[in-house]
Structure formats: structure tokens, C-alpha cells
N, C-alpha and C positions, 0 to 999 in steps of 0.2 A: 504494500500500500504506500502511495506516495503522499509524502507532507509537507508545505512548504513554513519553514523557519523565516521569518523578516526579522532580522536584532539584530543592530550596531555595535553594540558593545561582542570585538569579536573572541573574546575568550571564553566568553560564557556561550556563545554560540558555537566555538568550537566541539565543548564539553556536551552542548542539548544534541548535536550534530550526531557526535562517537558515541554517546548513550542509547540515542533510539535507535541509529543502524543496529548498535548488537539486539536490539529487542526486532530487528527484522526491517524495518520502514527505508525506505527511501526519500532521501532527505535533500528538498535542493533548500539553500540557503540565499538571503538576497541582505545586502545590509542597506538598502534606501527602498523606503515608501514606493517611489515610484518605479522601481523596478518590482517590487510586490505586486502591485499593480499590473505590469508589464504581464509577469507569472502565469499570474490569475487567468488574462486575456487568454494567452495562449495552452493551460495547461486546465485541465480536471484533475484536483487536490481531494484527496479524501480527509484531510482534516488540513486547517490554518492555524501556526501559534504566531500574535502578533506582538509586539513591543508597540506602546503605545504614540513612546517618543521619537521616531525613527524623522531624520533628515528626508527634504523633498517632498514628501508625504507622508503624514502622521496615519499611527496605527486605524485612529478613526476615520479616516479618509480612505482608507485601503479596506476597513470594512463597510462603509456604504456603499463602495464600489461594489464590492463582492456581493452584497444582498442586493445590490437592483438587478444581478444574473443570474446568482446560483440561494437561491434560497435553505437549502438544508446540510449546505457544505457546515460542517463545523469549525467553529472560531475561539482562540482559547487564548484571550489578552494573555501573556506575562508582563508585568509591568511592576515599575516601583511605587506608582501612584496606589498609594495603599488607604488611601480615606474611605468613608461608605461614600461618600457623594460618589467620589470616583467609581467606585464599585459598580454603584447602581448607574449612575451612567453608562460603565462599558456595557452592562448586561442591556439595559435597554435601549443602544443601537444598537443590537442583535446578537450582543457577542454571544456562546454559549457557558462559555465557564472566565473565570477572570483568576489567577495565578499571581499573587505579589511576592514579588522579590525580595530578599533572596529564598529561594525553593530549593528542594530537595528533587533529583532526579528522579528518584522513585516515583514521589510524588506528580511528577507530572508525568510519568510514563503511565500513571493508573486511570489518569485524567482522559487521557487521550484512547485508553483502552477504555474508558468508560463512555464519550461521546461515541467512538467508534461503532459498540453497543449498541447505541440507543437511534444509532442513524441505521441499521441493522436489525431494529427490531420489525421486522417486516417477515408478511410470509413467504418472501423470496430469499431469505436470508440462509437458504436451504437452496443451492441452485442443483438441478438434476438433468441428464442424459443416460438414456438408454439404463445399465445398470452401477451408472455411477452415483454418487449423492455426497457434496461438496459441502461442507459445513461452513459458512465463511466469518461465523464467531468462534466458533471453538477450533477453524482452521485443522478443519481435519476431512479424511477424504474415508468415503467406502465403498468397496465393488462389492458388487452380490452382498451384500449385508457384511463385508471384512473388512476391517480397517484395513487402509494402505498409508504408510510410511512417507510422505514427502519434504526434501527441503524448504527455504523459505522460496527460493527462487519457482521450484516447479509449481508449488501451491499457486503463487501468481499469477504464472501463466496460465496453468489448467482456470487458475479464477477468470482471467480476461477471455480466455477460449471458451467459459463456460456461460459467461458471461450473456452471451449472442450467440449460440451456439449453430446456426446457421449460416452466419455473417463470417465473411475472408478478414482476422486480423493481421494483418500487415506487421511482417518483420520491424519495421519500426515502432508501430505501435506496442509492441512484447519490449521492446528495448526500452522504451520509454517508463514502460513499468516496471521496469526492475533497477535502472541505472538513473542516478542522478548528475547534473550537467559536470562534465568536470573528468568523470567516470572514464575508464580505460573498459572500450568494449570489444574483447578479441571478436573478430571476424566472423567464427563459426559459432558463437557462444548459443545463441539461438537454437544451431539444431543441435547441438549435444545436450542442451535440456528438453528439446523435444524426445530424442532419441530414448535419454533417461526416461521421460514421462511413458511412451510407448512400450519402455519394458516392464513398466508397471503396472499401467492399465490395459493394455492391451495396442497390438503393432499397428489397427485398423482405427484405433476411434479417433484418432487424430490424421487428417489428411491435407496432405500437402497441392497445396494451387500453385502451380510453377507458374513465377514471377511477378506474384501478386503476396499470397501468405501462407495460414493455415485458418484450418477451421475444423469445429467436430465434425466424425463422420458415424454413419449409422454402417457397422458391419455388416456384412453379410450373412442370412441364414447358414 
């Protein structure tokens, strides 16, 4: 799942960076407003943490931006502004959670596992093909009723292939969800986690569209 971090101060953003990677996420980083902004335009974020005080554009400007496009994206101030006025203010332009500074990493890795949740709690939250069934809160997969075993990386993909399970996702789009800007993407990395995926669910339910993507496929009887 991708998240985009906006914070200036770039130490503590280093530290929110190397923390949620190892919890799995894909992290692009922006240290001005208006590159957040910029982000947003161009990217679908499954969660925003903003800094309120950010150069160019301030965290509130980068979140009325975002709710007049994406309504249920979730937004989670870090900020030092620790008053209730401020408080209630972030929360009611739209923020969903509000974090004052200084925090505890845990702490906000539970934050974001918790909006995560709640944008998830849906009866789709469960996405299925043929005999597979994709948990995509408890991030766990099963064929014929078995659990199967995946990385952070396959889980992703089989999530965005499962995602539109009809629909050709584009090599780049699979790139997109797993790496963040900056990222060293060997060449073939694509289909060696395809490959991997095929030997776990089966060599057929993922089909390849020469020079377009992949997308699922219905085996054969």
C-alpha cells in the first residue's frame, strides 16, 4: 500500500520513512506543500500523513485540495500544533486522525493500521476469483479454503490484479505499487514476482497480454 509523507523537518521524516517501509508500505516523501499537492494530482494514496506547517503550501491547503477529489483517502495531521482549537480545527477540515508531536513510531504505525481498517471496512474488503479469497485487512490469501504464504510484494500485486480482475494492469502500474520514487527497479522484477505468484496459486490464473500487462485468468476445465 502506498502512503505519501509531506514533512520538512527531514530527520524525523527520514525515521517515519524507514519505520513504515519495514511495516511493508511504500513511502514517497515530499518536503513542500506544493509538491504534496503535485503527489496527490498525479498518484492514488491509500493513506496521507501531513505536517501542518510545510513551506509553499501549508498542510491545510494540501488537505482541501485532496477532499475536493478524493473524499475517503485518509488524512492523519502530524503536527506540533498541539492546542484543542488546533485539534478541532485539523479534524474538521476533514482531517481523519491528528498526531502531535513528538510521537512514538509505534504509535502512529497503529494509527494508520487503524484508518487503513476503517477505509476497508467494506464488503469488498474480501476480494475473490475463481478459488482464491484475498483478505486485504488481515493481508492474507487462501486457495480452496488453504492458507497461502505471500510476501509483502506478491500480496500487492495479486491485491492490484485482484483488484479488477478482468482489467490488463500495466507493468507500470504493478511498479508503481510496490516502489517509491527514488527506488532502484531491476528490469525483470515484475515477472519474477509474477513467476513466484504462479507457483503458488496456480501457473494459469495469472495471464500475461504481450505488451500491454497482466490480468487474472479463468483456467481451464
Amino acid at each position: 500500500m502506498r502512503i505519501l509523507l509531506a514533512e520538512d523537518d527531514q530527520s524525523q521524516a527520514e525515521s517515519i520513512q524507514t519505520w513504515l517501509e519495514m511495516d511493508g508500505y511504500v513511502i514517497d516523501w515530499v518536503e513542500r506543500g506544493d509538491h504534496a499537492i503535485l503527489a496527490i494530482e498525479q498518484h492514488q494514496y491509500d493513506c496521507v500523513l501531513l505536517d501542518r506547517g510545510l513551506p509553499h503550501a501549508t498542510g491545510d491547503d494540501i488537505l482541501k485540495s485532496l477532499r475536493s477529489t478524493q473524499k475517503d483517502t485518509p488524512v492523519i495531521f502530524i503536527t506540533a500544533r498541539d492546542s484543542i482549537d488546533d485539534r478541532v480545527e485539523g479534524l474538521d477540515l476533514g482531517a481523519n486522525d491528528y498526531l502531535v508531536k513528538p510521537f512514538s513510531l509505534e504509535e502512529l504505525s497503529a494509527r494508520v493500521r487503524a484508518q487503513l481498517r476503517l477505509k476497508q471496512q467494506t464488503p469488498n474488503h474480501i476480494l475473490k476469483w475463481q478459488d482464491l479469497s484475498l483478505d486485504t485487512q488481515a493481508k492474507a490469501l487462501n486457495k480452496a479454503g488453504q492458507p497461502i504464504d505471500l510476501t509483502a510484494k506478491e500480496f500487492q500485486i495479486l491485491y492490484k490484479l485482484m483488484q479488477q480482475p478482468e482489467h490488463v494492469i500495466t507493468r507500470e502500474q504493478l511498479e508503481e505499487s510496490l516502489y517509491a520514487w527514488g527506488d532502484e527497479i531491476e528490469s525483470n522484477a515484475i515477472e519474477v514476482f509474477i513467476y513466484q505468484l504462479r507457483k503458488k496459486i496456480g501457473s494459469q490464473m495469472i495471464k500475461t497480454i504481450r505488451g500491454l500487462g497482466y490480468r487474472m485468468h479463468k483456467p481451464e476445465a
